[in-house]
C-alpha positions as CSV (number, residue, x, y, z in Angstrom):
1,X,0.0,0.0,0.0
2,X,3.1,2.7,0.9
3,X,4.3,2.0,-2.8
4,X,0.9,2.5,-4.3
5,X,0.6,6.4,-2.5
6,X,4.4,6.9,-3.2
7,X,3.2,6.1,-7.0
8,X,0.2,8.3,-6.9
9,X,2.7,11.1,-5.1
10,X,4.6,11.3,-8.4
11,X,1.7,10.9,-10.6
12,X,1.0,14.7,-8.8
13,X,1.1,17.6,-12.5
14,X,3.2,19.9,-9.9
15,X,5.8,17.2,-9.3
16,X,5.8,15.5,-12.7
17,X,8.4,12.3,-11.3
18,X,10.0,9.9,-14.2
19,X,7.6,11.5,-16.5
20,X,4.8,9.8,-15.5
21,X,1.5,11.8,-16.4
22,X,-1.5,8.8,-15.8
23,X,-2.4,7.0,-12.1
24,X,-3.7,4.3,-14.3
25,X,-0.4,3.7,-15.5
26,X,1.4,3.1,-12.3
27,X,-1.7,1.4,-10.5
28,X,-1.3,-1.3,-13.5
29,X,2.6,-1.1,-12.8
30,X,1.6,-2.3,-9.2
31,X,-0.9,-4.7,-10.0
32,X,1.8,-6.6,-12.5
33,X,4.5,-6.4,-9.8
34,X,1.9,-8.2,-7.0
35,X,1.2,-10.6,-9.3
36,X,5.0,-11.6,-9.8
37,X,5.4,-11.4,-6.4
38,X,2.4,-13.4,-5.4
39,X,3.4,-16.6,-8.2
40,X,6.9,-16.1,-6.4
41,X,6.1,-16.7,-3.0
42,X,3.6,-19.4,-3.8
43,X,6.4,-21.3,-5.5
44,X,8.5,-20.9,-2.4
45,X,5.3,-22.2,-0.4
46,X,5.0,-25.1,-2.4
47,X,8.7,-25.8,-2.8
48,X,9.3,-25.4,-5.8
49,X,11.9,-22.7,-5.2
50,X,14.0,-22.8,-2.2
51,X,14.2,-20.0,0.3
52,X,17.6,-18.1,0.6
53,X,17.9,-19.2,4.2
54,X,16.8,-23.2,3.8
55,X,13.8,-23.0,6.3
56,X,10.5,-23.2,5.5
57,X,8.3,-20.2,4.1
58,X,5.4,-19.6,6.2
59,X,2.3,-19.5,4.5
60,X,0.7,-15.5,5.6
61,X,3.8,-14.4,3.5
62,X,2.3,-16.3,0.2
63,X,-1.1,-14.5,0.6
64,X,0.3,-10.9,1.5
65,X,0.5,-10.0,-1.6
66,X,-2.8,-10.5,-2.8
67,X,-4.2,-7.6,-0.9
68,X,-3.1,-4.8,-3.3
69,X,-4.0,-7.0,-6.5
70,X,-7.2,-7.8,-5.4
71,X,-7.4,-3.4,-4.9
72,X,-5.8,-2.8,-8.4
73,X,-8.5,-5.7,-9.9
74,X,-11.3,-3.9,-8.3
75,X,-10.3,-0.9,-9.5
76,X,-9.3,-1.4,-13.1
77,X,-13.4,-3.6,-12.8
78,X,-14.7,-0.8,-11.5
79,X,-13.6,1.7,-13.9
């Protein structure tokens, strides 16, 4: 959620950050970057990736992620 209103911040006309001129643009940016993070951590859940450490990935870290895509599908539904 912090990197969703530091991406709206920059989407502000008086700021004009990276060039960036459209919310849309950087809420889809979010949505495709949950989604790569939710397929990784379910892969480490299921072991089919191994975690850094060796120890076991716990399972409310899979299903974080899911949060803010389930947000950016309601939105881009919505709109």
């Amino acid at each position: 959620m912090l990197a969703i209103v530091l991406m709206l911040i920059a989407t502000l006309p008086s700021l004009q950050i990276g060039g960036f001129s459209s919310a849309k643009e950087l809420i889809a940016l979010v949505g495709v970057y949950t989604g790569m993070l939710f397929i990784w951590n379910m892969g480490q859940h299921l072991k089919i990736w191994s975690t850094p450490d060796g120890r076991d990935y716990y399972k409310k870290n899979t299903y974080r992620p899911l949060i803010p895509l389930i947000v950016v599908l309601i939105y881009f539904y919505s709109a």
